[in-house]
Structure formats: structure tokens, C-alpha cells
C-alpha positions in Angstrom: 114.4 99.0 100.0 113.8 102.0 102.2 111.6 104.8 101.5 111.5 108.4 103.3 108.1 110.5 103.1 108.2 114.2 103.3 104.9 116.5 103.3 104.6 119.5 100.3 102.0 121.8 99.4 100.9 122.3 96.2 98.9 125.6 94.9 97.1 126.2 91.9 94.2 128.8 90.9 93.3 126.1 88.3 92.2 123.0 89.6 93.2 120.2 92.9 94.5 118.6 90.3 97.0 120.9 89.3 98.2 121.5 92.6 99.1 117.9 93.3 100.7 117.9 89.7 102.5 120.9 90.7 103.9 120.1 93.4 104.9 116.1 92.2 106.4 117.4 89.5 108.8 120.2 91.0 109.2 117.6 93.7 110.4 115.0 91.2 112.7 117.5 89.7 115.3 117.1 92.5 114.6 113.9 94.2 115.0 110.7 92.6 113.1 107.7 92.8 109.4 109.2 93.7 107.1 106.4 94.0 104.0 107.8 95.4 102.3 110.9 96.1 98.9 110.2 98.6 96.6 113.9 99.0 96.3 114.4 103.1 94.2 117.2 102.9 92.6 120.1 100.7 92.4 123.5 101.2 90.1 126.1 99.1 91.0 129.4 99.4 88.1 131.6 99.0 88.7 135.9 98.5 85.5 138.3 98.3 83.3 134.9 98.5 84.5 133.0 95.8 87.1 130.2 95.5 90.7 132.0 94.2 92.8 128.6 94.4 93.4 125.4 95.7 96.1 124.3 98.3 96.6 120.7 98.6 98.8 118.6 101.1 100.3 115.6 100.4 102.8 113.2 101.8 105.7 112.1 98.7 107.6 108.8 99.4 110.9 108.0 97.3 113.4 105.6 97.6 116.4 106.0 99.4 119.1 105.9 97.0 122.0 103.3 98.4 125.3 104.4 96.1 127.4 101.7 97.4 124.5 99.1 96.1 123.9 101.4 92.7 
């Protein structure tokens, strides 16, 4: 098997949690085979001293789809 890994960033005013669901999710609506999703760093962003969102980073590894072997 091979795997690539590319880096997203996920945003959400809610919750960290959110944000890496956010991003998995949209991530997983175009590229097949996601396997894992592993948080790098997070980010609050604050505005007028308070905490408006969360940004996370996170590094998504999927399998790299073979159609010859399929």
C-alpha cells in the first residue's frame, strides 16, 4: 500500500473539535480512502480579547488508489 499526506486547516467558531471534523469531512468528500487525520497544531483566534474561533492544522493520509490493482 502507499499512502500520501497533505496538510488542511480546519475553522470553526464552535469548538477544536469541529474544526478537525470540518475539515475531515470536506476532505473526505473528494478523496478516497482517508485513513487518518493526526492535529499538528492549534490556533485560537482571539478579537476584542476574547476567543472568536478555532483554526486547527492537521496532516490527512489516504491511500493511493492503484486502478490497475482495483
Amino acid at each position: 500500500m502507499v499512502e500520501k499526506t497533505i496538510t488542511l486547516t480546519g475553522t470553526s467558531t464552535n469548538s477544536i473539535e469541529d474544526a478537525v471534523g470540518l475539515a475531515v469531512n470536506r476532505a473526505a468528500a473528494t478523496i478516497k480512502g482517508v485513513r487518518q487525520a493526526e492535529v499538528s497544531h492549534i490556533t485560537a483566534v482571539v478579537e476584542d480579547g476574547a476567543v472568536s474561533a478555532w483554526k486547527v492544522q492537521l496532516r490527512l493520509t489516504f491511500s493511493v488508489q492503484d486502478p490497475l490493482h482495483e
